[in-house]
Structure formats: structure tokens, C-alpha cells
N, C-alpha and C positions, 0 to 999 in steps of 0.2 A: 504494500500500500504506500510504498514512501514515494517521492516524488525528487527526483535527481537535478542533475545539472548545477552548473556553478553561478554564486551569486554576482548577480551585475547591480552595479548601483542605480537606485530609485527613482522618480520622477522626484522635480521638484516641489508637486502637489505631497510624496512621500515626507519629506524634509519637512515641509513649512508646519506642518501638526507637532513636530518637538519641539516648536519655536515658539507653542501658545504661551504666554506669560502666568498660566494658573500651574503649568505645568512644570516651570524651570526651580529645580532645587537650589540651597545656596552653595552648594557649590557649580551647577549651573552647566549650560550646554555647552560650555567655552573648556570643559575638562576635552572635549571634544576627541578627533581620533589619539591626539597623545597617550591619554589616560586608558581608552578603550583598547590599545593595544598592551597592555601590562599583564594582561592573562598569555598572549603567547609569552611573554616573555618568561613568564614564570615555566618555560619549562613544556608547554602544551602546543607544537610550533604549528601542528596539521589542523588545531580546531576549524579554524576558518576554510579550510581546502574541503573542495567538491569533492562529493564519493563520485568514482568514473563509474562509467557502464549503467547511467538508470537514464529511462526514457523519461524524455518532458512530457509531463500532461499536456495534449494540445485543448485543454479545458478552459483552460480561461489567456487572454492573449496580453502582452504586455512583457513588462520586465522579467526574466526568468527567476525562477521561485528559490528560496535560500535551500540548500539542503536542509533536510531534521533529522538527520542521523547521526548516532555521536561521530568522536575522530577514537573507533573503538584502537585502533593502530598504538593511540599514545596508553592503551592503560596499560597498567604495571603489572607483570606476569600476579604477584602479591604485593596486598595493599599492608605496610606496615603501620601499626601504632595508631590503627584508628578503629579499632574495634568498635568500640562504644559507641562513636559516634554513628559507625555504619550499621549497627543495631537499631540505633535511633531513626534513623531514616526509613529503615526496613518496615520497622514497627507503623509509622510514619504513613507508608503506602501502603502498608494491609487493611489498617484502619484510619482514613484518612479524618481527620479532628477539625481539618477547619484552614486556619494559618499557613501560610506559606512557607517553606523554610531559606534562610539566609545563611550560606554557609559563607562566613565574613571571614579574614587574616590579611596577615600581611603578602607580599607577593611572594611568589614562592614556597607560599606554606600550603602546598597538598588540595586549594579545593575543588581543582577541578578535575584531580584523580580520585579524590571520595566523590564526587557526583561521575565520574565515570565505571567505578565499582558498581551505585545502585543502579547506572544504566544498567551493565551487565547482569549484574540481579535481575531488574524489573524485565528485562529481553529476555529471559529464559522464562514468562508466565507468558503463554501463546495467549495469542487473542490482545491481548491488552496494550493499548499504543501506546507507545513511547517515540517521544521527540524531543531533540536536539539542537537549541537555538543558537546562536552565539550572539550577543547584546555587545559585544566591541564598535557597531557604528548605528549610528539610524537605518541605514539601511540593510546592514544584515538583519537587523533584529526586526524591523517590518518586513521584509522579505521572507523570513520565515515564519511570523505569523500567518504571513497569508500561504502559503507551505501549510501549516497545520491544518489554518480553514480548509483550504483545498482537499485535504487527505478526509476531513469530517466532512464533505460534503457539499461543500461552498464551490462552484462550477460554473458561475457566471463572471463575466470578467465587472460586473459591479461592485460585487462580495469584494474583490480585492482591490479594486478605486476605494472602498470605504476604506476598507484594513489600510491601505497605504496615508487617507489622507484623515485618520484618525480621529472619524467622528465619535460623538458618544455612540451615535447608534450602533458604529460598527463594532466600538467594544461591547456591547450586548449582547452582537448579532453575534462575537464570536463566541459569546460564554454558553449561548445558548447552545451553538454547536457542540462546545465541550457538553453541556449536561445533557445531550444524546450519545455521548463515546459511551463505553462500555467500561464501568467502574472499577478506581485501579490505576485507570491513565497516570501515567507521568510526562511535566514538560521539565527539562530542564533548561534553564536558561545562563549560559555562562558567559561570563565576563563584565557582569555587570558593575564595571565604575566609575562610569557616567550613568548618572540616577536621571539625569535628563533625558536618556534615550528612553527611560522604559515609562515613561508619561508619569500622570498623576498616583500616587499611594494612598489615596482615601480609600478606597474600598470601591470605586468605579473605575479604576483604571483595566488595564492590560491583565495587573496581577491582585489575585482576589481570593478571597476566602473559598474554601473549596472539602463538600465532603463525600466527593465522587472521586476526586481523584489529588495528586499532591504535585506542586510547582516546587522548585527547588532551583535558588538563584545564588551564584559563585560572585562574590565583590569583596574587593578591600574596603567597601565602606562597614563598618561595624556598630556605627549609631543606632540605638535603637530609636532615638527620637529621628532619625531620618526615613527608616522604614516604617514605621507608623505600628498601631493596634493590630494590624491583618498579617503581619511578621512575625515569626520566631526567630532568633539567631541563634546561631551556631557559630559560635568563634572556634575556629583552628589556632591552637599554637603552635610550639613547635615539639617534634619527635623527643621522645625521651633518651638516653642514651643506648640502651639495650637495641631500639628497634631504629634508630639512626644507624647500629652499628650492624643490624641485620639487612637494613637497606643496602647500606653499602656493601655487604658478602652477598646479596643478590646477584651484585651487577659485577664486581668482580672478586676474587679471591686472593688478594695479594698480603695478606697476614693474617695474625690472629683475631679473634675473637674479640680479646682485650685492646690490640690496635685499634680496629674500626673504632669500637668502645670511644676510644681517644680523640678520635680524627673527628667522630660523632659531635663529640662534645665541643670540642674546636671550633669545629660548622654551625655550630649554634642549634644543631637538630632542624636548620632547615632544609625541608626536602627537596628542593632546587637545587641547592650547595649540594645535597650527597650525591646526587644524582650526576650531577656534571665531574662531583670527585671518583665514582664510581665511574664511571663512563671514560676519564678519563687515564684511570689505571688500567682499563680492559680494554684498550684500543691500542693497534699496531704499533712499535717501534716507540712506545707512551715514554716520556721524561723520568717517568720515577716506575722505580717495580715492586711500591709495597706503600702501605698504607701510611710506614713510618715516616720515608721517604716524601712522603707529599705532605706528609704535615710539617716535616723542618722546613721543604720552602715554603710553606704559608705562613711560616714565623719568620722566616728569611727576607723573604721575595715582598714583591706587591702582589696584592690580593688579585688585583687585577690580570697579571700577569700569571698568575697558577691556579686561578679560577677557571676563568673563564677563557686564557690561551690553549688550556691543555688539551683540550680537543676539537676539532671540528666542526662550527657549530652554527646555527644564526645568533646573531647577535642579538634578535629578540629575546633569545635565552640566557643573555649574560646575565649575571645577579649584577655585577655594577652598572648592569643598564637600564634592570627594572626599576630600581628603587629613582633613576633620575628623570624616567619617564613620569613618573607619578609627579615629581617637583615642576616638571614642565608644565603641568597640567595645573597645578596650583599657579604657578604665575600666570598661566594663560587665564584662568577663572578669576585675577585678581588678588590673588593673596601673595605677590613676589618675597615680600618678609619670611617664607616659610623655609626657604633654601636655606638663607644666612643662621635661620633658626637653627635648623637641622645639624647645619657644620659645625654651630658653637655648642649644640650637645652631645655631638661626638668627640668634643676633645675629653668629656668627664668620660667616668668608666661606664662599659655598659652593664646592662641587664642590672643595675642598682640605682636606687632612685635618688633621681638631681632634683633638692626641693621649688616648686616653681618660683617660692617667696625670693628666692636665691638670683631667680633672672629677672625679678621687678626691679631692677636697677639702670640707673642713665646709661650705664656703658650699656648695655645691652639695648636701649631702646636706639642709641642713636646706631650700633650696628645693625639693627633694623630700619632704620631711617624713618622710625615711627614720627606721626606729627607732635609738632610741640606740647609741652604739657603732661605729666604724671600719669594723669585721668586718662589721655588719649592715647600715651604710649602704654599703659597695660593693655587698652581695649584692644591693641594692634596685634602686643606680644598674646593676650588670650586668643586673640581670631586666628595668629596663626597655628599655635597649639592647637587649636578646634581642628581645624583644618587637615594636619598631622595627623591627629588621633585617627581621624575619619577615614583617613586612607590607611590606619595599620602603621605610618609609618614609625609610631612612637605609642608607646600605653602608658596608660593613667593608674599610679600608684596613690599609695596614701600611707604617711608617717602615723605614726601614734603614740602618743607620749603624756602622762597626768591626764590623761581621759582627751587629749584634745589630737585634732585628728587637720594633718594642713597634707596638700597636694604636692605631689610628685610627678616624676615623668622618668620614663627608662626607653633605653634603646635597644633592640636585638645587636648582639654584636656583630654582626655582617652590616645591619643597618650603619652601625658603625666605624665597621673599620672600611666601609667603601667610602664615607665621607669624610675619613680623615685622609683617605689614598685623593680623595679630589683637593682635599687642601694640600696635600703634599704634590700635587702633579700643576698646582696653577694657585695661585694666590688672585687674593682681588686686590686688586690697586689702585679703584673707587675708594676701597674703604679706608677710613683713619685710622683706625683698628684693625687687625686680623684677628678671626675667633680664636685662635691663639688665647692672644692679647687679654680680649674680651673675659675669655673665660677665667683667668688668671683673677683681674680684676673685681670678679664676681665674688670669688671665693675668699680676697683680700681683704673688699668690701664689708661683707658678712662676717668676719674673725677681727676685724679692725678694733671695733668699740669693745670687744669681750675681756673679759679674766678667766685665764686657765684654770684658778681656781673657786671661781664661782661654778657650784652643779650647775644650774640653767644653761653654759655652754656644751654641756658635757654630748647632751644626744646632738644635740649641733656636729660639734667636733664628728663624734663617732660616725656622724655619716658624709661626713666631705674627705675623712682620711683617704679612702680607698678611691675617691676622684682627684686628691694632689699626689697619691702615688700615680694615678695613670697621666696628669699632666708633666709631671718631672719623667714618664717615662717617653710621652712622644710630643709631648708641648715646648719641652725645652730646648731643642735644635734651634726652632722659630721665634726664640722671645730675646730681643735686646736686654741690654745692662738693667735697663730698670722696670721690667716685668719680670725679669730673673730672680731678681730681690725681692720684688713683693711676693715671691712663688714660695722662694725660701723663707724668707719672714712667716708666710701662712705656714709653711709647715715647720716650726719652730714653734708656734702656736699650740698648732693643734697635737707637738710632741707635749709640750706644757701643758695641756691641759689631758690628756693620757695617762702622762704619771699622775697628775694629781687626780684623776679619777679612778686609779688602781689599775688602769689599764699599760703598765708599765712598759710590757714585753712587747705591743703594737701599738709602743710610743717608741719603741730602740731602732725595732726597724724601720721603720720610716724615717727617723732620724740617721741613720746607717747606712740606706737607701740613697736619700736627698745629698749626704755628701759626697758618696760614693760617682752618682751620675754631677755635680759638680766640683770635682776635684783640679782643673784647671785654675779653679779660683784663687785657689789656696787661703791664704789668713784673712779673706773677703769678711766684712765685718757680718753680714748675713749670716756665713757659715761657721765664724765662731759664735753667735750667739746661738744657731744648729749643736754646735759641741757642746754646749753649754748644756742644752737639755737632754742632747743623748747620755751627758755623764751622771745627770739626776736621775735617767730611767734605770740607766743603768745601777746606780746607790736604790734605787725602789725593789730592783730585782734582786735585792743583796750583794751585790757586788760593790761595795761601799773601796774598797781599796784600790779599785779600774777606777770608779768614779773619783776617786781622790787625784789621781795622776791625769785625768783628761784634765780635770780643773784647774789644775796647777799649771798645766801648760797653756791651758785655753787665757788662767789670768797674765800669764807670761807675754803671750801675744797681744792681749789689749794694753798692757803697761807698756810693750815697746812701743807703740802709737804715738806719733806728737801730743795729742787730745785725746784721750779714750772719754768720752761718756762716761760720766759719774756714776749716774743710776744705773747702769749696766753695769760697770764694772763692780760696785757694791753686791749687784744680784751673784756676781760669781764667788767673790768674797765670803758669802754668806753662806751660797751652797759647799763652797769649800770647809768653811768652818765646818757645817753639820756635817760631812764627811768626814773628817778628824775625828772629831765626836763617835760617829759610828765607827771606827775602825779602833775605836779604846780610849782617846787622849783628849778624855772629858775636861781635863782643865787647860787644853790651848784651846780646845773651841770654846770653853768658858772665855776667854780672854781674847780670841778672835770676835764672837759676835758683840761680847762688850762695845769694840772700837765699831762692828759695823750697826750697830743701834745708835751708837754716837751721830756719826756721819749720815747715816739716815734720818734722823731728827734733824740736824742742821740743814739737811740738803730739801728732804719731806714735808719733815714735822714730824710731831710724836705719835699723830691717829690717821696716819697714810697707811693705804691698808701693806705695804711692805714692811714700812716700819712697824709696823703690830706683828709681823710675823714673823720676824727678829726678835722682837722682845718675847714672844712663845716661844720659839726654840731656846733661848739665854735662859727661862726658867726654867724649863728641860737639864739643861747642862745643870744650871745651880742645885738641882734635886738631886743630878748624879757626882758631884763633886764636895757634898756634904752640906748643904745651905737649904734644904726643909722648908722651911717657915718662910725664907729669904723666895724660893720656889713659889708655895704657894701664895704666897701677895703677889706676886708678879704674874700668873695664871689666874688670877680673882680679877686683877686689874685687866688683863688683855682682854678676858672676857665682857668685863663691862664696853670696856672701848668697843670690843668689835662689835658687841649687842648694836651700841649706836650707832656705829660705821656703816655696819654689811646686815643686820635685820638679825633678830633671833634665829630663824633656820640656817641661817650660814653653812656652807661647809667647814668653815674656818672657826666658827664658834663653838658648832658641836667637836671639831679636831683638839680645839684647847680644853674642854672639860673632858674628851679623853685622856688628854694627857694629865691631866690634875689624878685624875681617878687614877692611873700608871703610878704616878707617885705616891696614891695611897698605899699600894698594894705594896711598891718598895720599903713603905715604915711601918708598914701590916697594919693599918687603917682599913682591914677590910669588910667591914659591913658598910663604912661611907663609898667606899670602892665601890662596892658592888650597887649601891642606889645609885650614882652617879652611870657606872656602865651598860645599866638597864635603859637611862634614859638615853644613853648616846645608843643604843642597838635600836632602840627606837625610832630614834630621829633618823639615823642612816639607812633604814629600812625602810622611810618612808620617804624620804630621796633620790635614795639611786637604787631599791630593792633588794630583796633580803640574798642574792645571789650574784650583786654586781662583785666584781675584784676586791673594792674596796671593802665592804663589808666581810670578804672570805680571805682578807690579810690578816696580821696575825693580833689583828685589831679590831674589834673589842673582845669580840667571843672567847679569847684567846683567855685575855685578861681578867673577861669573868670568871672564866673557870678557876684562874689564880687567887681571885678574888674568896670564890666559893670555897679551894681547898684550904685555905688560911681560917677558914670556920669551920672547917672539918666535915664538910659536904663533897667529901670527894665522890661518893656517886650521881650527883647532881652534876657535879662539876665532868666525870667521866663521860656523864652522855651527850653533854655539851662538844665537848672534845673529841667523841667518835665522831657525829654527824658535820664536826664540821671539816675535818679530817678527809671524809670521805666525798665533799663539797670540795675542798681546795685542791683534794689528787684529781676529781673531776674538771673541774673551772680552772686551775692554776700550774697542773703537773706535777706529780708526785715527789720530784727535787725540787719543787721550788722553796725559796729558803723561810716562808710563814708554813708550808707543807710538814716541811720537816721541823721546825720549830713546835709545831702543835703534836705532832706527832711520839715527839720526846718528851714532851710536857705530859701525854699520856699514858707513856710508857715507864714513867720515869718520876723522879720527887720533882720539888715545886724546885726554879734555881736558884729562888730566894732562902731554905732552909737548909 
């Protein structure tokens, strides 16, 4: 019953019906053929090509009719890692419920080999039609509606002047036709992304609620507010490792199990990427003869270059060609800001969410060349987000933090690493900025006004870490002298504020990281104030006697300076003192911070919150070098100041009646100890949670126990010490030095008695 021959494009009476103004989505009929071709690209090259060998109906006269039969040639011998959804579909057409389905993703990702799976399904139930549209232009996709009319019965060459010139009547006429097919039908409609081709989505268009038979349409567009109430979606992501790694032993066999596994993960699970990487291991005379092989040059090489060169191919199918068709399509529709968008969020890391509060800043709006004004440059930065999301190109994440919940945005890594390969193969030289730049500034911006040790930074920090690790890994070739520095300065930051939120060990390396890829610099004042904090992280993880010798050399370097900075050079003084201190020689660091409490007062004042945290650590010393009383006045006072400094919840408030409570415990004060360490497990529990770093350092829990055994509750105090024991080998490493600290303390007497 099909109806052959190859599609010729339409009359212009076909055209002018996508052009009604009721019918134009916002993103609008201007995504035109750019947009509409992103389905072959993904991978699916024949959809559009005629099946040979079928006779034309000489039924009705005009344009010759679109084929409706799949391109069964591209489906995949096996359809990996989409079980459920192909279940769902199944389910879908046996008993059809109403809604149409939407199977939405980004390009690449498999949808229109899961709608070519349930063709094959629904083709083995005889009797029952199935048709094949492809929505890539206006005119394919009316050419083959009038294909289906024709196959139901439509034989007059009027039926298909309506179809073409898109009256309501004729979409009536054609639904009517469907509610005579025989129940069960499927249409599938792919490539839909331009939403302008396929008319209106109220529920009178083209595509409509249906409980005869099931419509199933293939688009990167994923809105659910753009497909309307008569839609269900189906978002594809991407393959999971297992069956990324079976995809690719499908097509060829050139390692192990565990390989593919790798290469899977690599490719981001998307099924374009395995496919072309399969394809191009199992092709003659191929560049690489093993799985391993082709992932060191995609770590090596350009993406572009071992993607998509490796084998023979259209270039509709490149992955670096999909993703810039779909951007053409946005500037054609009017959104041009969405490009510049794209490239300045592939400089952060992918698949981890860059907060959007993060790009509401001037540098970012003017590299989007937003119009004047805050108000109008977010509208600009929000439209082109919309726009992104819409096509798949980017997803919509969400932070969560004290119950409050702000936006994010993530990128597939191929999304990714094809748009830093375009910043890397051409620069813009309109712009004053390079997203480089931009990006840099962003996360400067953000860490500027902070304190590493105020908590409120702390979830901040923790999630920009692992996007100034991936800017110092491919941002920093492209950044002059002074976005170098601010790149550095942000990740000196966000090391300080690492350690001070317990998070010491991915606060080293980063710190470890950053100097290592700027080592050219040498004694760059950036990168010893980077020394600075890797020697603190380093004194957090116990290694108080590293941290001593970086300090000393790091103060070494800022004294040979004509001018060293005061307040900096004080901050290394300081931490050098309390490294002394930790490493036994509690009365030079008694006599060290002495002089740096001085100097910070002259330079400060007495209730700057550095100089209050001088004068905390100097009580500390005075308690261990035999001064008690001299101790706790000076811990009673820092308290009060910080109360009015930094607020009651301080982290720095609660750290000094910690350490008041530590000095009970040393004069066996321990019932005040222990009232005092209850409130601080309290407080820090209710801050940074009862399982962050901090909390599972060898502070407070530690302390209560000590606390506890000096009143002769060593079972109280034991089960304190198992559970948290078994918390710190989890969370911390079983050598790390509060591990083993707590460890000894419960195996062992107090090391006070």
C-alpha cells in the first residue's frame, strides 16, 4: 500500500500555510532548513532518500508524494540501553491512551533509532499501517502527509491542494481519514526541530490526541511548554557505560570489555560518538587498532580531527557539525547571543552545574552584546538559555542548599569539548573579551567579596572548584598577565576556603594542580600567595612539618620583595607561627603570634576579623605553654568580639568555644568541656552537616569522648569513638591523621592521663 518515488519540493501555495502567524513558535520558521537538517546529522544520513522500485500513484496529479516508509537500512542490527523506553512505546501502540509521544534529546542521542526499533516492531503486526515522515522541511513533511492521505484513501488531486495548502479543513479531512485506518496505526514523524513546520499544537493541528492509533515525533526541542497538553515526552539521554561499551563491541571488536567500558564513558554515552568511534575502528586500513588506541588521541588530538576524520563519512554526520547547525538556527531565528553563550560555558567543566546566578554579571552580558541595563541584559542572557535548553543543547540543573534551591546549567561533554575545539581553531576579534576571559572573570567576580572562612562560601566554593580546575587546564594557554592572576587569585581562594571547611585534601590538589600548570611564573606574587594555602592544606592534613618548610620559604620570597604587602605577608607569619606550634615548639609560636597580633592591630585594629584570629590561636599557644586563666580571658574575649564582628553562628565563633572547651579537657574541666562540646557539635551540625570533613576531624566528637572519659563514661565515650571512626575511614581515609588519632584514643588510654 505504500506509495514511492522521491520527494520534490512543494508549490508555493504548500509553503505559505507554515507562514500563518497563529502558527509560528518562538522559536519560529527562520530555524528553517539549518535546524531541520540536525537529524541527519545525528547519524541517520538515508532518512530523507527515496525507497527505489515503488510505482507512483497516478491518483492524484501534482508534486510527487514524500515516501512513508522508514530508512529501515539505518536501524541498528541491536538497539542498546533503551529498553524501557522501547517498552514504553510498545505499550504505547497496543493500547493507544490518547497523547502523542515526543521522543526529545540532544542530537545524537539515539531518537531516531528508538523510533526506528518500534517501526520494526509495529511492521511485523500485518494489516496495521505504518508511516514514515520526515518533518526536516515544509515540504517533506507536507508531502508526506499527503503520502498518508493518499495510502487512506484521499485520490482526488483536491485532498492534496488542501493537505499542501493547510486548511483547517484539511486537517480534519485528514484525521478523519486516520479514524477509518484500522487500529494500531503508527505515524512516525522525525526530525522535528523546527516546530514551525509541523503547524499549530493546540489540539487542531496536524498532530492530535489519538486512541486509534499512536504518532511519535523525534526533536531536540524538549519543552514541555512548547508541545502543549496533547504531548508526552520522552527525553533520551545519554547511554550508560555498560551499553555504550556494548554499542561499540557491536560494530567493532578491537579490545576488551573494560576498554569500550572507557572509550564509552569518554564519548559521553553519546550514541553518534560510539557509532562513528565504532565505525571507525572496523573500517579498512583505520588509524588506530583498538579501543585504547583511539581514546589516547581523543585526549591527544582534536576532537574534531579523531571524531569525525576517522572515517568516511557525510558530514551531516559529524558530531562537530551537529551541535553548530542547531546554533545557526538560533541566530537565524534571532537569538545570535546563544553561540557566544555556548562557548563561555564550555570553558567550565562539563556534565557539573555552572550556577546561572554566576553568568548574571556585566562581563558576561556585554560578551553577549546584551542591550544596556541589568534588567535587559539578564532578559537577553535568560532568552538565550531558553533557547539552548530547547534544542538539548544545555540542561537545566538545580543547587540545593538550607532548603533553598537556585539554577544551574550543564553541558554534555562532546557539547563541550566541540566548542572549546571552535575557540581553539578561530577566536573572535569583534569581541573585547574572549570567553576565555569572560569566564575567568565570572568566577573572580563571584569569590571577590567572600571569606574562606565564613561557611556561606563554602557550597559556593565547592562547586566552582572543579570548573577553575578545568579553566587552568584548557583556559590558560588563552589568558594574558592579568586574567592569569585573577584565575590564580580565584583558586587561592577557593584553596582557603577548602581547608577551612575541612575539605583539606581537594584544597592540596588544586592548589598543587594550579602551580604545577603555572610554573613558568615562578615567585609570581599570585602563586606564592597559591603556596601559601597549599602549605595550610597541607598543616590540615597533618603534615604540619611540609607545611612549616613551604612557609618559610614562601615568607622568604615575599621578604626579598622591595614592598611585600603587609597584610599578606603577616597572613604567612601567622600560619607559620601555628605550624611551629603544631610541630611541638609551643613557646616560639607563643612569641611568634605575640608580635603578629601586634602588627595586626597597628596595621587592622584589634576586631579585624584576622586580627581576632591571631588572638584565638595566641590563646591556644598560652593554654599549651602553661598560662590557663591567661588562655581563657583571651578565648572569653575573642569570643565576645567575634559574636559582634561575624554574628553568633560564625564558623569562627563556634571554632573559639571549641577550642576553650580543648583547654578544658587539658586541666580536666571536664563536665564544662563537655557542655561547651555539645553545643559546638550542635552548631556545626547545623552548618555544614553532621558528615561534612569538618565535623569528622578530630574535632569535637573526638574531644567529647575525652571529655566523657575524664568522668568515667568510657562507654558513652566508646560508642562515640566507634561510629565516628568508622565515619572518618569512610569520608576521610583510614591514614588520615584525625583517623588514626580517634582510632588510638579508642584503643588506647586518654593522652592526657
Amino acid at each position: 500500500m505504500g506509495i514511492g518515488g522521491a520527494a520534490v519540493v512543494g508549490s508555493s501555495v504548500a509553503s505559505a500555510f507554515f507562514l500563518e502567524p497563529q502558527v509560528v513558535s518562538s522559536v519560529g520558521v527562520l530555524l528553517g532548513v539549518a535546524v531541520s537538517a540536525v537529524s541527519a546529522v545525528a547519524g541517520w544520513a538515508q532518512v530523507r532518500q527515496a525507497q527505489p522500485g515503488r510505482a507512483q500513484s497516478p491518483a492524484v496529479a501534482g508534486p510527487a508524494e514524500q515516501s512513508v516508509a522508514a530508512p529501515v537500512g539505518n536501524t541498528p542490527a541491536t538497539l542498546r540501553g533503551r529498553d524501557a523506553e522501547l517498552s514504553r512505546l510498545r505499550a504505547a501502540l497496543a493500547r493507544p491512551s490518547g497523547p502523542f509521544r515526543v521522543l526529545a534529546g540532544l542530537g545524537g542521542v539515539g531518537k531516531s533509532a528508538l523510533a526506528l526499533a518500534l517501526h520494526t516492531h509495529a511492521a511485523r503486526r500485518r494489516g496495521r499501517p505504518v508511516w514514515w515522515i520526515s518533518a526536516r522541511t515544509p515540504e517533506t513533511f507536507v508531502e508526506g502527509l499527503v503520502s498518508v492521505a493518499i495510502s487512506l484513501g484521499a485520490t482526488t488531486p483536491a485532498d492534496a491542494d488542501a493537505i499542501r495548502a493547510g486548511t483547517g479543513h484539511a486537517r480534519d479531512r485528514f484525521w478523519e481519514l486516520l479514524g477509518r485506518a484500522r487500529r494500531g496505526w503508527l505515524l512516525i514523524v522525525d526530525d522535528a526541530d523546527d516546530l514551525g513546520v509541523l503547524g499549530t499544537l493546540d489540539g487542531r493541528g496536524w498532530l492530535r490526541r489519538s486512541r486509534r492509533g499512536l504518532i511519535v515525533v523525534t526533536s531536540r526541542v524538549r519543552s514541555r511548554q512548547v508541545w502543549g497538553r496533547d504531548a508526552e515526552i520522552i527525553e533520551l539521554d545519554r547511554l550508560g557505560a555498560d551499553a555504550g561499551a556494548q554499542l561499540l563491541l557491536d560494530l567493532a571488536r578491537a579490545g576488551s570489555e573494560a576498554e569500550a567500558r572507557s572509550l564509552a564513558r569518554h564519548l559521553g554515552g553519546l550514541p553518534l560518538a560510539l557509532r562513528l568511534a565504532g565505525s571507525a575502528l572496523a573500517w579498512e586500513f583505520s588509524r588506530w587498532d583498538s579501543f585504547r588506541a583511539y581514546q589516547r588521541a581523543l585526549e591527544s588530538e582534536d576532537l574534531a580531527d579523531v571524531l569525525d576524520g576517522g572515517t568516511p563519512t557525510d558530514q551531516r554526520q559529524a558530531v562537530t557539525a551537529t551541535f553548530e547547525l542547531s546554533l545557526e538556527s538560533l541566530r537565524q531565528a534571532g537569538f545570535p547571543q546563544a553561540t557566544p553563550l555556548l562557548r563561555l560555558l564550555s570553558c567550565f567543566a562539563p556534565d557539573l552545574p555552572v550556577p546561572v546566578g554566576l553568568l548574571a554579571c556585566p562581563a558576561v552580558h556585554a560578551l553577549l552584546d546584551s542591550p544596556p541595563g541589568d534588567t535587559a541584559g539578564q532578559q537577553h542572557l535568560h532568552a538565550a538559555l531558553r533557547e539552548l535548553a530547547r534544542l538539548s543543547l544545555i540542561t537545566e540543573e538545580h543547587l540545593h542548599h538550607d532548603g533553598a534551591r537556585t539554577s544551574a546549567v550543564s553541558l554534555h561533554p562532546l557539547v563541550s569539548e566541540t566548542n572549546r575545539g571552535h575557540l581553539r581553531r578561530a577566536g573572535d576579534p569583534s569581541s573585547v573579551r574572549t570567553p576565555h576571559e569572560v569566564a575567568v572573570e565570572t568566577v573572580a567576580g563571584a569569590l571577590g567579596p567572600l571569606r574562606p572562612d565564613d561557611s556561606r562560601t563554602w557550597p559556593l566554593a565547592a562547586t566552582l572548584v572543579p570548573h577553575v580546575r578545568q579553566l587552568l587546564a584548557t583556559s590558560t594557554p588563552y589568558l594574558g598577565e592579568r586574567h592569569g592572576t585573577l584565575l590564580l587569585d580565584a583558586a587561592a581562594r577557593l584553596v582557603a576556603a577548602g581547608a577551612w571547611s575541612g575539605d583539606a585534601t581537594t584544597s592540596e590538589q588544586l592548589a598543587a594542580d594550579a602551580l604545577a600548570r603555572t610554573e613558568p611564573l615562578g615567585d609570581h606574587v599570585s602563586r606564592l600567595a597559591l603556596r601559601t594555602e597549599l602549605a595550610w592544606a597541607r598543616g590540615r592534613n597533618g603534615r604540619w612539618d611540609v607545611a612549616q618548610a613551604l612557609l618559610t620559604s614562601v615568607l622568604d620570597a615575599w621578604t626579598a620583595q622591595p614592598e611585600p604587602p603587609p597584610q599578606i605577608v603577616l597572613d604567612v607569619r601567622h600560619k607559620l607561627a601555628w605550624s611551629v606550634g603544631m610541630t611541638g615548639d609551643w613557646a616560639l609560636a607563643r612569641a611568634q603570634l605575640t608580635a603578629v597580633r601586634e602588627q595586626r592591630r597597628s596595621l587592622l585594629g584589634d576586631n579585624h576579623p584576622d586580627t581576632l584570629h591571631t588572638r584565638c590561636c595566641l590563646s591556644w599557644a598560652l593554654w599549651r605553654t602553661g598560662s590557663p586563666d591567661e588562655a581563657e580571658a583571651g578565648y572569653r574575649a575573642v569570643i565576645a568580639d567575634r559574636r559582634a564582628v561575624l554574628g553568633d553562628d560564625h564558623v569562627e565563633v563556634i571554632d573559639a568555644y571549641h577550642s576553650l572547651a580543648e583547654g578544658y579537657v587539658l586541666d580536666g574541666r571536664h563536665a564544662e568541656a563537655e557542655a561547651v562540646l555539645r553545643q559546638v557539635i550542635d552548631a556545626r551540625g547545623r552548618l555544614v552537616g553532621s558528615e561534612h570533613p569538618e565535623t569528622l576531624d578530630n574535632r569535637p566528637r573526638y574531644w567529647l569522648a575525652r571529655a566523657l572519659r575524664g568522668q568515667g563514661r568510657d562507654r558513652e565515650a566508646n560508642r562515640i569513638l566507634t561510629r565516628l571512626v568508622e565515619q572518618q575511614s569512610t569520608m576521610l581515609g583510614a591514614d588520615h591523621p584525625a583517623t588514626v588519632a580517634t582510632r588510638e584514643l579508642l584503643s588506647g588510654p586518654d593522652p592526657a592521663s
